[in-house]
C-alpha positions in Angstrom: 0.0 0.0 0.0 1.4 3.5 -0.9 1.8 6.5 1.7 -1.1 7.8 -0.2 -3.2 5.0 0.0 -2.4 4.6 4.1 -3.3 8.2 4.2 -6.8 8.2 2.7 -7.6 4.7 4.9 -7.1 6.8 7.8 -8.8 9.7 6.8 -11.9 7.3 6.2 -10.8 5.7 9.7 -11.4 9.5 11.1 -14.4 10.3 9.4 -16.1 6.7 10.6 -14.9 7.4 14.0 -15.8 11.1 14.3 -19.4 9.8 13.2 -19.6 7.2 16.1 -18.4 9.6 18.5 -21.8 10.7 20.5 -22.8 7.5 20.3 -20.0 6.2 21.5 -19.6 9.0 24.2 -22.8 8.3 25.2 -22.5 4.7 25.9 -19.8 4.9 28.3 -20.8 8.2 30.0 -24.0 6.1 30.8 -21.9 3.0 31.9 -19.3 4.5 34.0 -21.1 7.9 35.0 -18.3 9.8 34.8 -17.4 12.0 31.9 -13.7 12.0 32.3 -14.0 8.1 32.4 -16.0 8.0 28.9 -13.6 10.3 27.5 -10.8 8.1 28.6 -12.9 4.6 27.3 -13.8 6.8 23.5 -9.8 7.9 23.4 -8.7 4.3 23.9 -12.0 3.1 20.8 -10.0 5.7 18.7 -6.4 3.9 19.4 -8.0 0.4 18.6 -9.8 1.4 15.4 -6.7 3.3 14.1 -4.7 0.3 15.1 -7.3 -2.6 13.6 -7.9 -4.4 10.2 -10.3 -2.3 8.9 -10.4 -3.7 5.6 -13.0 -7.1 6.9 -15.2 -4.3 8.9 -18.8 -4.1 7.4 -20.3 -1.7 10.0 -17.8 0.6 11.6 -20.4 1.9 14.3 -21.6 -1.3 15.3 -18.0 -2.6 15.6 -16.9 0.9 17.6 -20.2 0.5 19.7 -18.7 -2.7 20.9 -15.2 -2.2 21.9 -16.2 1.0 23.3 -18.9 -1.2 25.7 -17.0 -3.6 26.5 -13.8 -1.1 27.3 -16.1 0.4 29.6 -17.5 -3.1 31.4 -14.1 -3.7 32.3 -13.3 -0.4 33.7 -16.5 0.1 35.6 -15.5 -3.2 37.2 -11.9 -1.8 39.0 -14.3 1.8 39.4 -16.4 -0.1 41.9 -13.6 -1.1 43.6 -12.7 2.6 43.7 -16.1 3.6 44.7 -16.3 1.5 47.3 -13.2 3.1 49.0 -14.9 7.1 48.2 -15.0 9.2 50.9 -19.0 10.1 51.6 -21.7 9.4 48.5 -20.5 8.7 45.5 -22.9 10.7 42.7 -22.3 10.2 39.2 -20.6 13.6 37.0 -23.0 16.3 35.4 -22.7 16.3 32.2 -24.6 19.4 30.2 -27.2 17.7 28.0 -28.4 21.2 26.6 -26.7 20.9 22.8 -27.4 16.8 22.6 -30.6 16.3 24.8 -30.4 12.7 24.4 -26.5 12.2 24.5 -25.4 10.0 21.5 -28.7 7.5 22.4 -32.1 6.8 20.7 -33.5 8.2 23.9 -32.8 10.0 26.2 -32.7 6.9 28.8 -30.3 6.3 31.8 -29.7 10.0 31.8 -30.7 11.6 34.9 -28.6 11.9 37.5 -30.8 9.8 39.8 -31.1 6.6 37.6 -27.4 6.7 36.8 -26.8 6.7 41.2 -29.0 4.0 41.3 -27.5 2.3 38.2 -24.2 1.8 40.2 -25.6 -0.9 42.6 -26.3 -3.0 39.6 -23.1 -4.8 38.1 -21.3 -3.5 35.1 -23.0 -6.1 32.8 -26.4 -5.6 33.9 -25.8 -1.9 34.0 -24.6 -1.9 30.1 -27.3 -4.6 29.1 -29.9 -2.2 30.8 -28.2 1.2 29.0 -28.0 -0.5 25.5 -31.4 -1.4 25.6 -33.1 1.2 27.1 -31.4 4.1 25.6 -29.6 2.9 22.5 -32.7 0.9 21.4 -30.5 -2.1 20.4 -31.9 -5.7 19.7 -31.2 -8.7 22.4 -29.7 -10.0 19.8 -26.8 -7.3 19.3 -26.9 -6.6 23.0 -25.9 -10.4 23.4 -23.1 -10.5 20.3 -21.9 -7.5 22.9 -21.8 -8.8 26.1 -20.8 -12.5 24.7 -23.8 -14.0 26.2 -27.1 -15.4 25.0 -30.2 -13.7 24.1 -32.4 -15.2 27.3 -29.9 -14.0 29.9 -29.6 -10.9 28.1 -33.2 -10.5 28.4 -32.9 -11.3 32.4 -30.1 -9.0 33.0 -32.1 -6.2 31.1 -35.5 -7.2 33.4 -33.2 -7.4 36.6 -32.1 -3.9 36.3 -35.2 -2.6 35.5 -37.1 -4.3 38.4 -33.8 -2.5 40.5 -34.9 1.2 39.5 -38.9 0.2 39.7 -38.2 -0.6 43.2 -36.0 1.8 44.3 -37.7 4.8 42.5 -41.3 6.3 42.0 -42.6 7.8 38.5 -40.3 11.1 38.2 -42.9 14.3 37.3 -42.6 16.2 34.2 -40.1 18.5 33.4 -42.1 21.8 34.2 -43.3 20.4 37.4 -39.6 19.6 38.1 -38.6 23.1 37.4 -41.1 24.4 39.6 -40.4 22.3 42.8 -37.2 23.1 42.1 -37.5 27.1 42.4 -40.0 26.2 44.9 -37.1 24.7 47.3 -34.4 26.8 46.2 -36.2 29.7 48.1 -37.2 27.8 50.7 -33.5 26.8 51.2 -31.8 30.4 50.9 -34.5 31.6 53.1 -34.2 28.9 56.1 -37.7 28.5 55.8 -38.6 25.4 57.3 -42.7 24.9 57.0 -42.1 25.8 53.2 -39.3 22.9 52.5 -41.6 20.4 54.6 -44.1 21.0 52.0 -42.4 20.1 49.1 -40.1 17.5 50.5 -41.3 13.6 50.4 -41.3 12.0 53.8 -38.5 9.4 53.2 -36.5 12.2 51.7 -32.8 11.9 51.3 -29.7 14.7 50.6 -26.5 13.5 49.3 -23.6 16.1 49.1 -20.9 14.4 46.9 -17.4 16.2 48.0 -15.1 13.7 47.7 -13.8 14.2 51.1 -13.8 18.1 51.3 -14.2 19.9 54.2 -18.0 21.1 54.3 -19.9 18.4 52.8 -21.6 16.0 54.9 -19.9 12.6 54.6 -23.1 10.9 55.1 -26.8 11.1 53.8 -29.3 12.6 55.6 -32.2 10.7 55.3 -36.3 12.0 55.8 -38.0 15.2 56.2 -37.6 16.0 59.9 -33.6 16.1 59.4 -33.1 16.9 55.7 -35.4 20.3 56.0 -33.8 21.1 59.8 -30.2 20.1 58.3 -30.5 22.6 55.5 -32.6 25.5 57.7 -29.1 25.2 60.0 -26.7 25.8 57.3 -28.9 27.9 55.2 -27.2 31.3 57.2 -23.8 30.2 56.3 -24.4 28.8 52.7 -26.4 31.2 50.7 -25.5 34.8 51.5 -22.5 34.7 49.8 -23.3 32.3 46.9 -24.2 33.2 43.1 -26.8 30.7 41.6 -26.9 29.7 37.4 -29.9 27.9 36.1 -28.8 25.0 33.9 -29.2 21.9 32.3 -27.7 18.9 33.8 -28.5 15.1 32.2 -31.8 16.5 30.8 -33.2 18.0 34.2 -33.2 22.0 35.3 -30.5 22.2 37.7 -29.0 25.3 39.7 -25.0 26.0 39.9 -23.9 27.4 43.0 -20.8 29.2 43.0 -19.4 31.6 45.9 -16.4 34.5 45.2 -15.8 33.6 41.5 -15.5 29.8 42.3 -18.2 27.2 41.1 -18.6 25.3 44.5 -21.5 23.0 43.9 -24.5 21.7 41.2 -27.8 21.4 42.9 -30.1 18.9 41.3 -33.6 16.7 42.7 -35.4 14.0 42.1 -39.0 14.2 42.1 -42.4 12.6 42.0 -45.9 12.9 42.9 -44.9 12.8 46.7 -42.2 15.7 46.1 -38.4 15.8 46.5 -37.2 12.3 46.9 -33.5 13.0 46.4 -31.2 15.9 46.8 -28.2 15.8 45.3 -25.6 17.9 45.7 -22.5 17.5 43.6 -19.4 19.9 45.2 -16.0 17.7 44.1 -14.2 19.8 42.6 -13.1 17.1 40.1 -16.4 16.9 39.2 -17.5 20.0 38.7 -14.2 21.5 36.6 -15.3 19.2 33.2 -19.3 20.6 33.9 -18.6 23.9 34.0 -16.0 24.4 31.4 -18.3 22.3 29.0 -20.8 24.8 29.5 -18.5 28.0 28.9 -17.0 26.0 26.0 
């Protein structure tokens, strides 16, 4: 093969791979829920496909689609590992969903921040069969041909994780009822205003400030009404008088950023239903934050 030749397979290589990327992006983001992770599992797809016999490939997507899931199977597996030794909650990394709503998928599936949490009790293989499913829209079949297993456990690794997030989560509202709750309890919040964030939180309520260790967030949840609204009526005085709040968009849900003296310092997002606010979650790791907000200044 000539220079010239080599040169124009890899252009097509690029062109291919480029065309995969969202996809591709998307897929691990929602298997690792981390958006440095993904980036790491899509730059390692790129080194394999530049570095693979393209010439027998039929389908570059598919076949990028797979090494990118299966990459990301194996690293989830040594990230629980990791997880498990996190200091306080673990929450999964904001990513801003404003330009691609549905982030690479069919649908915008496994998305929210609050599916994705509960997504990481479920192991890497059910987690993946349950994303490429559910937001990709791909056959048992190819979901199978992916995972090297057959079509019926496919199918039961798929059921098992939805029975996991049926059990462990009630029908989320629509998006403008989300927004308002969400104004609803920022102002009860800033204002310490503790009959007003009883109202709108549900009974078995629980906040989870994600810090990663850092001084200020609590290292453990705080779990129903009674101590979630008095926990955030006691810090309310010391939080919000200096802080600067953004509305944004974080995994497909309104969410508020929270920054104090020119420094971003946390993303406040909730999880609602019909009963009210059944999660707060408060990302403030700094390492978590940094790829969010630079993404949305980009």
């Amino acid at each position: 093969m000539s220079a010239g030749d080599d040169t124009g397979s890899l252009d097509q290589a690029t062109r291919e791979f480029v065309a995969a990327r969202p996809r591709l992006f998307g897929i691990a983001y929602r298997v690792l829920g981390s958006s440095v992770e993904a980036e790491d599992i899509v730059q390692d797809a790129w080194l394999r496909w530049q570095n693979t016999d393209r010439s027998g490939i039929q389908d570059p997507g598919a076949f990028l689609a797979t090494v990118t899931a299966r990459l990301a199977i194996n690293y989830a597996q040594s990230a629980r590992m990791r997880r498990e030794a996190y200091t306080g909650p673990w929450l999964p990394e904001p990513v801003d969903t404003s330009v691609d709503p549905q982030l690479g998928a069919e649908r915008a599936e496994a998305l929210d921040l609050a599916v994705l949490f509960l997504l990481e009790k479920l192991n890497p293989v059910e987690r993946a069969a349950y994303v490429l499913r559910e937001a990709f829209d791909y056959p048992y079949k190819r979901i199978a041909d992916i995972l090297e297993t057959s079509e019926a456990n496919t199918r039961q690794l798929v059921s098992r994780a939805r029975k996991h997030l049926t059990a462990e989560r009630r029908e989320p509202v629509d998006s403008a009822a989300h927004r308002r709750l969400l104004e609803v309890f920022l102002t009860a919040a800033q204002t310490g205003s503790l009959s007003a964030l009883e109202d709108v939180l549900a009974a078995d309520v629980v906040s989870y400030a994600d810090g990663g260790g850092m001084r200020g967030a609590s290292k453990i949840p705080v779990v129903g009404r009674p101590h979630v609204s008095k926990y955030l009526v006691a810090f309310a005085p010391r939080f919000w008088p200096q802080a600067d709040v953004r509305w944004v968009e974080a995994n497909g849900s309104p969410s508020v950023l929270i920054s104090a003296d020119g420094n971003t310092v946390a993303l406040l997002s909730i999880d609602v239903s019909a009963e009210g606010i059944e999660r707060i979650m408060w990302v403030m790791n700094p390492a978590k934050l940094a790829p969010y907000v630079s993404s949305l200044d980009s």
